[in-house]
C-alpha positions in Angstrom: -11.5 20.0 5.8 -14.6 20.4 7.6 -17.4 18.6 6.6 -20.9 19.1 4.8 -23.6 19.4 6.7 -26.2 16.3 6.3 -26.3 13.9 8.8 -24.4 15.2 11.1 -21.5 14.5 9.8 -19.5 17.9 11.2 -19.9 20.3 14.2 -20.7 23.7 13.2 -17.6 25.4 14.1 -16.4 26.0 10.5 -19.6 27.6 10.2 -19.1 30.5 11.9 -15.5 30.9 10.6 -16.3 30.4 6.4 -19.5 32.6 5.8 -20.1 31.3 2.3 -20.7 27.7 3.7 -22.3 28.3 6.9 -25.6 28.1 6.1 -25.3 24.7 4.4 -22.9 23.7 6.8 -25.6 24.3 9.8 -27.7 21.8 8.4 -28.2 18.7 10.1 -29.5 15.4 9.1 -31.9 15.4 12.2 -32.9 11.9 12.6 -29.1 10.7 12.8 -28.5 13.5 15.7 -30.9 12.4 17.4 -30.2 9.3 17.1 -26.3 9.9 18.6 -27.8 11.6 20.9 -30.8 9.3 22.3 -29.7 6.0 22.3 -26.7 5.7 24.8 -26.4 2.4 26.4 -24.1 2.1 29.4 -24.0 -1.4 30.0 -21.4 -3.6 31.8 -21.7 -6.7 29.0 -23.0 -6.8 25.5 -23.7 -10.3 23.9 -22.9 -10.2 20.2 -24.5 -13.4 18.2 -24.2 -13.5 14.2 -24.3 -16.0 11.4 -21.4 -17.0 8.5 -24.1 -16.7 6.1 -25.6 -13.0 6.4 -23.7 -9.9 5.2 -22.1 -8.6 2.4 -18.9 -8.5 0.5 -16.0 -6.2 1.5 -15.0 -3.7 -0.9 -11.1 -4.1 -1.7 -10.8 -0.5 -1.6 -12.2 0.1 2.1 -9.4 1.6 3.8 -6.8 3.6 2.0 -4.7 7.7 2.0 -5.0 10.6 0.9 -2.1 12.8 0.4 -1.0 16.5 -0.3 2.5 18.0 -1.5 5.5 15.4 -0.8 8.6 17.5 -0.5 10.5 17.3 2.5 8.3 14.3 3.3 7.1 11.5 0.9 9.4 12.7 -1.5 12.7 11.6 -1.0 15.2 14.9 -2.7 17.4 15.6 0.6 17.9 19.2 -0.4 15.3 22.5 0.5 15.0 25.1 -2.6 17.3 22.5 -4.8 16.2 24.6 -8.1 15.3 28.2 -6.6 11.9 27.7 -8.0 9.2 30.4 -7.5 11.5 32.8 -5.3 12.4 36.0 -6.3 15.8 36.4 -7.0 18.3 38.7 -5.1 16.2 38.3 -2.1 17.8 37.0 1.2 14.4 34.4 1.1 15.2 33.3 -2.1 18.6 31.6 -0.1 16.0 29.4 2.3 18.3 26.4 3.3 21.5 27.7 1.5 24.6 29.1 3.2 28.1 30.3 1.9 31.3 28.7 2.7 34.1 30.9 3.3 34.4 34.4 1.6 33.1 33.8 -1.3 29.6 35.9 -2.2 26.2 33.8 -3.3 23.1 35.8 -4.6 20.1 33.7 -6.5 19.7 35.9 -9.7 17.8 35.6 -12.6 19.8 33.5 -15.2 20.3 35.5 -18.6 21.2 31.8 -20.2 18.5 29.9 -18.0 19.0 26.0 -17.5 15.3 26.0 -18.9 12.0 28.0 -18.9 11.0 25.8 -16.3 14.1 27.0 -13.9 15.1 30.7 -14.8 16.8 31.1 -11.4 20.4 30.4 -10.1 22.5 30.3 -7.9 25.1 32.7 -8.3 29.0 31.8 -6.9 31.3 34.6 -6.8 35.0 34.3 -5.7 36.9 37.4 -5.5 40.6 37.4 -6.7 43.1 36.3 -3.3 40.8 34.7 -1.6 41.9 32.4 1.0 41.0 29.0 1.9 37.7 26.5 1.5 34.7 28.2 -0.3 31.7 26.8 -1.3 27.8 26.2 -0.4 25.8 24.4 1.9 22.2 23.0 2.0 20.5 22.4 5.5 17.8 20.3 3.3 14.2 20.0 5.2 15.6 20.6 8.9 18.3 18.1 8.3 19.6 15.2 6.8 19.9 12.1 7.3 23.2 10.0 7.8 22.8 6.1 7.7 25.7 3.7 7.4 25.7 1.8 4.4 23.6 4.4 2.4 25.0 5.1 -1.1 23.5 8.9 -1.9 23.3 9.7 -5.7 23.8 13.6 -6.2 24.1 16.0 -9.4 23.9 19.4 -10.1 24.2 21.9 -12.9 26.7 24.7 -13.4 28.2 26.9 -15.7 30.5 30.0 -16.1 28.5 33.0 -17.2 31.9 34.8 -18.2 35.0 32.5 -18.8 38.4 33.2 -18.7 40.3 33.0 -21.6 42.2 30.1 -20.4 40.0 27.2 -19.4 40.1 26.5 -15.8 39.8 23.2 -13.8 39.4 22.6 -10.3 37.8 19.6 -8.5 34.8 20.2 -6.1 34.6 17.9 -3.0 30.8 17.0 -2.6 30.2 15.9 1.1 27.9 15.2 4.0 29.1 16.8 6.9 27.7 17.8 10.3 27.0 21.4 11.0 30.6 21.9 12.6 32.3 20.8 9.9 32.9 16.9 11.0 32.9 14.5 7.3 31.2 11.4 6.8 30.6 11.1 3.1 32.3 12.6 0.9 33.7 12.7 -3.3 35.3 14.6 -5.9 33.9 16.1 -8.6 36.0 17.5 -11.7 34.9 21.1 -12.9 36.1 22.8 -15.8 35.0 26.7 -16.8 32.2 26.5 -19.5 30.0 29.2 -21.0 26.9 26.4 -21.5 25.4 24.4 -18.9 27.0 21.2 -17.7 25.7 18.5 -15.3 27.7 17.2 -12.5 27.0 13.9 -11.3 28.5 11.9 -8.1 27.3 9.0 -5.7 29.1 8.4 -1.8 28.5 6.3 1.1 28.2 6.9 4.3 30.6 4.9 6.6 28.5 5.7 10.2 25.1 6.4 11.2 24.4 9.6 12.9 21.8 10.0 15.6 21.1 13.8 14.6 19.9 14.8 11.9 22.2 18.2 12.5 23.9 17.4 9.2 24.4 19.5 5.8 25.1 19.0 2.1 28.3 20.7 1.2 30.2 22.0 -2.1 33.8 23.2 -1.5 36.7 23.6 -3.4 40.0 25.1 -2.8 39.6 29.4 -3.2 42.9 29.5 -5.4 41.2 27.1 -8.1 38.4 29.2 -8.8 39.9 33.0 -7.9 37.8 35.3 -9.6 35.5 33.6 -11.3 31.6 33.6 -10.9 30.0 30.0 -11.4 26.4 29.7 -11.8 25.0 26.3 -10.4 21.0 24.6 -10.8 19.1 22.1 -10.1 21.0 20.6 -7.2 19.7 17.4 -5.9 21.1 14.8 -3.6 18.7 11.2 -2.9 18.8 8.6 -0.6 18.2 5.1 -1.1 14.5 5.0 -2.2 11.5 3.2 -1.9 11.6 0.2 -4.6 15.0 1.6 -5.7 13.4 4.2 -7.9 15.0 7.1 -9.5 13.0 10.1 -8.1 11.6 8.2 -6.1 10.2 8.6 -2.5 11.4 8.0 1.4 12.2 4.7 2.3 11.6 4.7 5.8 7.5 6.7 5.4 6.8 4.4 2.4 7.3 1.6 4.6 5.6 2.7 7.9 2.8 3.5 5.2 2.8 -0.1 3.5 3.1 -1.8 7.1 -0.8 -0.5 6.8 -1.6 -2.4 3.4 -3.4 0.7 1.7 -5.7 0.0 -0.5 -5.7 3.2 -2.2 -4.3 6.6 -2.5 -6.2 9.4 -3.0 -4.3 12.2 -4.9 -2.5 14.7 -6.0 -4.6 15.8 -2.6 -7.4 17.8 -1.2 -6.9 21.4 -0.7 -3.4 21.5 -3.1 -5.3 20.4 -6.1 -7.0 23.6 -6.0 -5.1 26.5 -6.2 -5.7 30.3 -4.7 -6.3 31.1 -8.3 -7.0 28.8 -11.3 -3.5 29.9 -12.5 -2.2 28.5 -8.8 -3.5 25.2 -9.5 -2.1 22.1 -9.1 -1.6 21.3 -13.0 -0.5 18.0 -13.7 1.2 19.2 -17.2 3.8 20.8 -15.7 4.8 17.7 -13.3 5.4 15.4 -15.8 8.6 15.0 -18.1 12.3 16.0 -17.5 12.8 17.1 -14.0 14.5 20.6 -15.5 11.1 21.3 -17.1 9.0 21.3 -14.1 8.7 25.1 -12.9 6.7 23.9 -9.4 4.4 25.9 -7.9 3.8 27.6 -4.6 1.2 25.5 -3.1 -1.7 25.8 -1.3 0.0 25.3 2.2 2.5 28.6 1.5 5.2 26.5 0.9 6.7 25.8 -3.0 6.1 22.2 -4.4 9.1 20.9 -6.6 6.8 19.0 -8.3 9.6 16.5 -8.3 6.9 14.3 -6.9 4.6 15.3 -9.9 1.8 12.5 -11.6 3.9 10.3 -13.0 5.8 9.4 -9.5 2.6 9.3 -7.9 1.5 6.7 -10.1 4.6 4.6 -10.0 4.6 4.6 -6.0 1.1 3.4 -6.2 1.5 0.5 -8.0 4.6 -0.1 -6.0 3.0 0.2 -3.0 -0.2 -2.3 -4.6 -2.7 0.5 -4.3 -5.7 1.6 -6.7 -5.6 5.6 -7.3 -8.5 7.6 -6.5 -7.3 10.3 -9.1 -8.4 14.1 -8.6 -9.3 16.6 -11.5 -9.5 20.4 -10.8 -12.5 21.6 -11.6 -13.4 25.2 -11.7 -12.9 26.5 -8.1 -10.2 28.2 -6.2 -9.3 28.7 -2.6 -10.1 32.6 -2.9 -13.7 31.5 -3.3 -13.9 32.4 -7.1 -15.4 29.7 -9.9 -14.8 29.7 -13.5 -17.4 30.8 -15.5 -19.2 28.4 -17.6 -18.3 30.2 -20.7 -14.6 29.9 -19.9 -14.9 26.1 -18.2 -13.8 24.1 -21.8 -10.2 24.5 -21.4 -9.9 22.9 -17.7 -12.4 19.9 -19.0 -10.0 19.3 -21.9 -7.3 19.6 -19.3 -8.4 16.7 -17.5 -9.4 14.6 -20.2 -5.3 14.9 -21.2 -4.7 14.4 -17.3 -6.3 11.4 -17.5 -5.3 9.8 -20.8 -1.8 10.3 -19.3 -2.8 7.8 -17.0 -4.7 5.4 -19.1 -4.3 6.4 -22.7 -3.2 4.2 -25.5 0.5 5.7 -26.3 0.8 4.5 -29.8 -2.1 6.8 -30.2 -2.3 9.5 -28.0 0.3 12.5 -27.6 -0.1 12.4 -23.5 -0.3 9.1 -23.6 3.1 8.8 -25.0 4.6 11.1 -22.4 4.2 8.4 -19.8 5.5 6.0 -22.3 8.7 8.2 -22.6 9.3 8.1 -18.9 9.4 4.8 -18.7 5.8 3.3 -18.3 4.7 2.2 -21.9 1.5 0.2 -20.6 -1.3 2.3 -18.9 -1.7 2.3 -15.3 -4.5 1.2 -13.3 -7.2 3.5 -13.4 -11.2 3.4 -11.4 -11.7 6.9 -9.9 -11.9 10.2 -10.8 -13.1 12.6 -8.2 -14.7 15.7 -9.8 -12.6 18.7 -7.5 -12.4 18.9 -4.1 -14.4 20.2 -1.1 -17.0 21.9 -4.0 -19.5 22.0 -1.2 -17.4 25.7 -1.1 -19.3 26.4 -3.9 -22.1 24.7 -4.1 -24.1 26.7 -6.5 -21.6 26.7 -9.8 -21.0 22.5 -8.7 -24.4 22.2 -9.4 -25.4 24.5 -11.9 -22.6 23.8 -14.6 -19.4 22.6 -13.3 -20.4 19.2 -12.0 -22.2 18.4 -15.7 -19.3 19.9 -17.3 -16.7 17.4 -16.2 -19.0 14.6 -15.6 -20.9 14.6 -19.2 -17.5 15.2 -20.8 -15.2 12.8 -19.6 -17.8 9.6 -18.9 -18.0 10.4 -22.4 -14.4 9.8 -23.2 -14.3 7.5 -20.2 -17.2 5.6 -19.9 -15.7 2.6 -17.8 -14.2 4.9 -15.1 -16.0 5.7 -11.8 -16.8 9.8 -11.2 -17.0 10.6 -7.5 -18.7 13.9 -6.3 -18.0 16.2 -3.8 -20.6 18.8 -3.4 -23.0 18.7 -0.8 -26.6 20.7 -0.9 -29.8 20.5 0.7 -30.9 16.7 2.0 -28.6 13.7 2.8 -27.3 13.3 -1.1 -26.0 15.6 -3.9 -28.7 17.2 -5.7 -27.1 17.1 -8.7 -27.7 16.6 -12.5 -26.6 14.1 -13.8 -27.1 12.0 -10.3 -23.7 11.0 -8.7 -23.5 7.3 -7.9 -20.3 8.1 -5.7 -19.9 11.2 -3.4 -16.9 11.9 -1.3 -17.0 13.0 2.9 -15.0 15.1 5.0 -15.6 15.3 9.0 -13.2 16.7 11.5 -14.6 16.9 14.6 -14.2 15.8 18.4 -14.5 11.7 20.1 -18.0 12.3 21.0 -19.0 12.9 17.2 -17.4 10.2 15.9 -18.8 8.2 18.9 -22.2 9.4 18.1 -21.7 8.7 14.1 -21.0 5.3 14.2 -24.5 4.7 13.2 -24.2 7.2 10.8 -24.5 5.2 8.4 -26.7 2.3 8.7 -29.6 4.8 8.9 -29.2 5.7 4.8 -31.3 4.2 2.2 -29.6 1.2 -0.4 -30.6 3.3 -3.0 -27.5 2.7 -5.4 -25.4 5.7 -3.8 -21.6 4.7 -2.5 -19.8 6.6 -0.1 -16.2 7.7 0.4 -15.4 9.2 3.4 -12.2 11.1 1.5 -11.5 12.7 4.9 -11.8 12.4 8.8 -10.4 12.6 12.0 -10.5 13.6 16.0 -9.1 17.3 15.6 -9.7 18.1 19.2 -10.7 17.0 22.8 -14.4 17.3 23.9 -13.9 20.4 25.6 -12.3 21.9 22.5 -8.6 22.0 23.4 -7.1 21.7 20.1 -4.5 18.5 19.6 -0.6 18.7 18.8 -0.8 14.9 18.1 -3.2 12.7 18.0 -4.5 11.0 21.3 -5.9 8.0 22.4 -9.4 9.2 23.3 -9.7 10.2 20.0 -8.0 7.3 18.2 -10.5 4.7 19.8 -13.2 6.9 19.1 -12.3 7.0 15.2 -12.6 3.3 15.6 -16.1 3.0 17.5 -16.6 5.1 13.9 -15.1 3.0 11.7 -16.8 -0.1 12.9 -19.8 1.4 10.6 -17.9 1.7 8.0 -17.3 -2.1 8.3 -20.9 -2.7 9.1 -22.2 -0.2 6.1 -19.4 -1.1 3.5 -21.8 -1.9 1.3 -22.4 1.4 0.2 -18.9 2.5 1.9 -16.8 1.8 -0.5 -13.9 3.6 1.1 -12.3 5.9 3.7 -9.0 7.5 4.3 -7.8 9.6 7.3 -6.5 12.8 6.8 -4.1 14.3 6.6 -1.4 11.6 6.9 2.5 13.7 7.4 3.2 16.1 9.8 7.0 17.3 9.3 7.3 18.3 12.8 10.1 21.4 12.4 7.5 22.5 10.4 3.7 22.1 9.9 0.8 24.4 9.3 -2.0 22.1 8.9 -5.3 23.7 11.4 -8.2 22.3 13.5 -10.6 25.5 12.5 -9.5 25.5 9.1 -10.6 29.1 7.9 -7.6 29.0 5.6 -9.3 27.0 3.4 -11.7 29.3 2.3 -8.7 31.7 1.8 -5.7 31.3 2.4 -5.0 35.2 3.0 -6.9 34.2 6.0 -4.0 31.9 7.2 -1.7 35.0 8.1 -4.7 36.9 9.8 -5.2 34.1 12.4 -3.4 32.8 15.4 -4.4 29.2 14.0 -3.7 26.2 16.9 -1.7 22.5 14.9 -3.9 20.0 14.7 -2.8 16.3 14.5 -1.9 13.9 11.4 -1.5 10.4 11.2 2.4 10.2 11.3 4.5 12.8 12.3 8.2 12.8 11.1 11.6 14.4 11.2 14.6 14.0 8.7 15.7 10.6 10.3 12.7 10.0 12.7 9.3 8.4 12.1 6.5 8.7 15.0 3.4 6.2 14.2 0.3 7.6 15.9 -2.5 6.1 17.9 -4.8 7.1 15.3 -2.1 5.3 12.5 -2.3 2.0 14.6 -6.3 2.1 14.4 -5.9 2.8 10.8 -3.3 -0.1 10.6 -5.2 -2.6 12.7 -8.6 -1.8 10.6 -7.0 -2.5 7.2 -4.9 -5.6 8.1 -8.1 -7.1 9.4 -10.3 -6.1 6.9 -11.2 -9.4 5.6 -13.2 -9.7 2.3 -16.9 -10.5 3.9 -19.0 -8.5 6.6 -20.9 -10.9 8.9 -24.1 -9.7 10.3 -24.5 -9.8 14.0 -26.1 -8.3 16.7 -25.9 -4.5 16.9 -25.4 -1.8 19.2 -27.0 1.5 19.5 -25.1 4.9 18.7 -23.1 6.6 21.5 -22.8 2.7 23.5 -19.4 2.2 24.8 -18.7 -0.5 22.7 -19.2 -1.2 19.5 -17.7 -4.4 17.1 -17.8 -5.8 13.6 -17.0 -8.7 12.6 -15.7 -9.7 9.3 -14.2 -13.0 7.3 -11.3 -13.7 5.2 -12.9 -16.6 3.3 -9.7 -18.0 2.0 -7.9 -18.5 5.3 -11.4 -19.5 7.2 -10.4 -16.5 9.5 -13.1 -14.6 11.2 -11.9 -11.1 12.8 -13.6 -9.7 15.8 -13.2 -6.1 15.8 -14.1 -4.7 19.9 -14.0 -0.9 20.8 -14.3 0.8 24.4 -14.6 3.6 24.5 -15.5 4.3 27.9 -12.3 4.6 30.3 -13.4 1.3 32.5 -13.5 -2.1 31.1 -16.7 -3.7 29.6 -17.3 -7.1 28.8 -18.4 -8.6 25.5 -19.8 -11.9 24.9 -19.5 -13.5 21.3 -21.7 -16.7 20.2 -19.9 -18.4 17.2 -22.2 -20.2 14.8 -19.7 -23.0 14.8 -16.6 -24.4 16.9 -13.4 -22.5 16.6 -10.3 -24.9 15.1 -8.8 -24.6 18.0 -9.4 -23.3 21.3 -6.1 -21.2 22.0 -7.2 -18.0 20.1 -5.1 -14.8 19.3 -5.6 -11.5 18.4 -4.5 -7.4 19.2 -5.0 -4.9 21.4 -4.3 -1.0 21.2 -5.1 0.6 25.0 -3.9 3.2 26.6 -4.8 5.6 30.0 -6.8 8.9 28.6 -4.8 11.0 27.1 -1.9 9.3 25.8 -0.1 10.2 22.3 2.6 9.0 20.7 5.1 12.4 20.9 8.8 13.0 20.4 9.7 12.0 23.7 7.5 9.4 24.0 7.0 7.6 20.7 5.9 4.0 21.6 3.2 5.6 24.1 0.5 3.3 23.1 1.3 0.9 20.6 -0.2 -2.5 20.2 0.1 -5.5 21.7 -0.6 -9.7 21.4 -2.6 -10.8 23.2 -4.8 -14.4 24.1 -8.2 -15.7 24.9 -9.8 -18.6 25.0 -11.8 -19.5 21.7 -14.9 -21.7 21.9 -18.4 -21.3 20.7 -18.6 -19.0 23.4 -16.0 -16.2 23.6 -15.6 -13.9 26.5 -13.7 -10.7 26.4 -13.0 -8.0 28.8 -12.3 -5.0 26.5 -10.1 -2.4 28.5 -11.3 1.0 28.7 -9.8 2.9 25.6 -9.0 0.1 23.7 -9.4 -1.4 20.1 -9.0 -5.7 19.8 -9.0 -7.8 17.1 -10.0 -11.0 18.0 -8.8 -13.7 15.5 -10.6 -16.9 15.3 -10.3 -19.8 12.5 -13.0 -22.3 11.8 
């Protein structure tokens, strides 16, 4: 989402597009744009000196994600509209990824015996008497499937005869992965037998080849004459992969590990703009993603699509601590997409809601009822639990943040939660909340173009220590300078996120993290939007021709395409080190801009360079003391203007080793466009 407005830390394009927000969103922190905008340097070599005493510590949590809905991305499930959840039945959309086999007849009805409240819709399986040959279904899953040799796939579903025959029937089902013309390479049996109650069918098979297209389909056939005239009612299908950290439920293999390759820190969730809901009654609420997958109903979510919530809190929580990742944990609180707040009569309900949200997380189980719910599934000990962000984006609705809703949550769960950290996302007149009680932890969004986030580097350093921390919960080049909107993102605009980042490296004392969003761009489908108007409604979202904007990874069912912008991310976090070293600094909107930061265990010293001009400028680096040896290594990410990493081209710009000479004096030619990481031990 577009940002609030003080210092500079958006354009005012949303402005004009969101009228509740534009007049905060006009303001500007006025020193820090003219700064950007005053104190361009443009010289050919910068000498950098600094000392191994002066600095700060480095916040563990500096660079982390954020995240929205997971299905047909993070979250592993194979198969689209496995549980006909939120669809209305005996519509042709309510059949989204399903197909008949053979003359049989398929309808999603309304279940008079339901599997569960949860899922009150079927699939309904009708095969008329003398019907000839192979019938069945078939699931397309999220524009494809996978097929991997080696891969064992676990599969189940539920089914049940609404009206048996008087004499049981039994048939066997062949459960297969097959290419969309018809061609097998996985497949097993599964016995069936006519029952008027539900019954779950379970299988696994492996796959004996790997397929380079992802042109593949889940099928369930059986022989017409076993099943002549009978209607079978099936739910709840679900086929999985091999997952990350072998978990049941659990998420993609090959995106968790692109993801870990970056050594997150954190993970901010369930999201930004899917937390909130079109309505409170849309909301993400975290009660009904927890349990028994058969009693999750899902929601449609705030994207148009319908969230399983197969990926609900719990599996969030268990891939963080798999992946070695603190949570930054979001509560709802009060305000909808359409605009509309809760009153402050009516706000007690949602406060108790996330006090039980979070004692699922943390709570004692021996003791506490929602506690004991994530004891059941499996995690008897709490998780690891620091931040709560109050909402998201509340700058929306500034007014009802800071007249009750803010105090509401805040009073009532520091109360309850005294040790936990509350993070604020409202933004009003000035360069800090004006809230009550005072925020010690406020969260920032910016989307914008390279020359603001060349011009903001400084943004930063130019804020009073006054006890406030900052967490820039959102950011990212959306667009070119000129305002030519991006499919993916581009190298300009990666290097220029990094000439960024090198303040939050130079200011992270009081920037205790950042995360660039959004992170997964399924690209068969994506609706995510550089002038995002659809979130201040998403009615809005059909009205406008709205042009894609980029995300950090962009994926298909079997592909994974790292961006520039992930590789900045990635090169950032690896070489984070633990201690910021003052040095020498630049001025906003130079070239070139550097941090350098320590990882005191290892005596390593990493020497962060960004150029972002598109010829070469040199930087020279006086070490306080003799490097251990002179043959130094480090690595680059440079590319001509205007490269991305794309479908055809996926390994565009990616980075590179490289070596210099290391000595008390270090010279180094940064390429134009280009991030290093100069590594130097003592």
């Amino acid at each position: 989402m577009k940002s609030i407005k003080s210092f500079r830390l958006d354009n005012v394009h949303l402005a004009s597009l969101c009228p509740r927000s534009s007049k905060m969103l006009r303001k500007t922190f006025a020193f820090a744009l003219a700064l950007a905008t005053a104190a361009a340097v443009y010289a050919s070599t910068f000498d950098v000196t600094f000392t191994t005493t002066t600095g700060h510590a480095v916040p563990s949590t500096l660079y982390g994600l954020m995240f929205e809905s997971g299905d047909g991305g993070l979250y592993a499930e194979l198969l689209q509209n496995r549980a006909f959840q939120q669809v209305t039945p005996l519509t042709e959309a309510a059949l989204t990824a399903w197909a008949v086999i053979g003359s049989a007849d398929i309808a999603v009805v309304a279940a008079a015996s339901p599997l569960s409240t949860a899922l009150p819709n079927a699939l309904q399986f009708a095969v008329p008497a003398g019907t000839p040959g192979t019938v069945g279904v078939q699931n397309s899953g999220y524009f494809g499937i996978p097929v991997t040799a080696g891969w064992t796939y676990t599969g189940s579903f539920w089914y049940r005869t609404p009206t048996p025959p008087t004499t049981e029937v039994k048939a066997t089902f062949t459960a297969a992965l097959e290419s969309s013309t018809g061609t097998v390479f996985a497949s097993t049996t599964v016995p069936f037998t006519t029952s008027s109650t539900w019954q779950q069918a379970t299988f696994t098979f492996t796959a004996e080849s790997t397929q380079t297209s992802a042109n593949n389909v889940f099928a369930l056939s059986v022989p017409a004459a076993s099943v002549n005239d009978l209607t079978i009612q099936f739910a709840l299908f679900s086929l999985f992969p091999p997952t990350f950290n072998n978990r049941a439920n659990g998420m993609r293999l090959d995106i968790s590990e692109t993801l870990l390759a970056m050594k997150p820190a954190f993970f901010r969730f369930p999201g930004g703009n899917n937390l909130e809901g079109e309505t409170p009654a849309d909301r993400w609420i975290w009660s009904n993603t927890v349990g028994a997958i058969i009693d999750r109903p899902g929601r449609v979510g705030d994207w148009g699509y319908v969230n399983t919530d197969g990926l609900g809190l719990f599996e969030y929580l268990q891939w963080i601590e798999d992946m070695d990742m603190q949570s930054i944990m979001a509560v709802w609180a009060g305000y909808s997409l359409n605009g509309a707040s809760v009153a402050e009569d009516d706000l007690s309900q949602y406060v108790t809601d996330a006090i039980d949200q979070i004692n699922f997380v943390i709570g004692d189980a021996s003791t506490n009822a929602q506690a004991a719910i994530r004891s059941a599934m499996g995690h008897p000990e709490p998780f690891t639990l620091n931040y709560i962000e109050i909402g998201n984006e509340d700058f929306f609705s500034p007014t009802t943040y800071a007249d009750y809703r803010w105090a509401a949550f805040v009073d009532a769960l520091s109360a309850e939660f005294p040790q936990l950290h509350y993070i604020a996302t409202s933004a009003t007149s000035g360069d800090v909340p004006t809230l009550s009680p005072a925020p010690t932890y406020w969260d920032l969004h910016s989307y914008s173009d390279p020359a603001f986030f060349i011009g903001g580097s400084f943004n930063f350093d130019i804020l009073p220590r006054n006890g406030l921390q900052f967490f820039q919960g959102e950011y990212a080049c959306m667009s070119t300078n000129s305002g030519v909107d991006l499919s993916f993102p581009f190298i300009d605009g990666a290097i220029a996120e990094a000439a960024y980042m090198t303040g939050f490296d130079r200011n992270s004392d009081i920037v205790f993290a950042a995360s660039y969003a959004p992170v997964l761009q399924n690209l068969n489908d994506f609706q995510w939007v550089s002038r995002p108007t659809y979130r201040c409604s998403k009615s809005l979202f059909t009205t406008f021709p709205f042009p894609t904007s980029p995300d950090l990874i962009s994926f298909t069912a079997n592909t994974i395409i790292p961006s520039t912008s992930y590789y900045v991310q990635k090169l950032f976090s690896l070489f984070k080190g633990d201690f910021y070293l003052t040095s020498t600094t630049n001025t906003a909107s130079s070239p070139v801009q550097w941090s350098i930061t320590r990882d005191t265990a290892a005596n390593q010293y990493f020497l962060k360079v960004v150029n972002t001009a598109t010829t070469a400028n040199t930087v020279v680096f006086t070490l306080p003391f003799t490097p251990a040896s002179s043959a130094g290594t480090g690595t680059i990410l440079t590319a001509p203007s205007g490269t991305m990493n794309t479908p055809t081209n996926p390994n565009a710009a990616v980075p590179s080793t490289i070596s210099f000479t290391a000595g008390q004096t270090i010279t180094y030619d940064a390429p134009g466009l280009s991030l290093s990481v100069l590594v130097v031990t003592a």
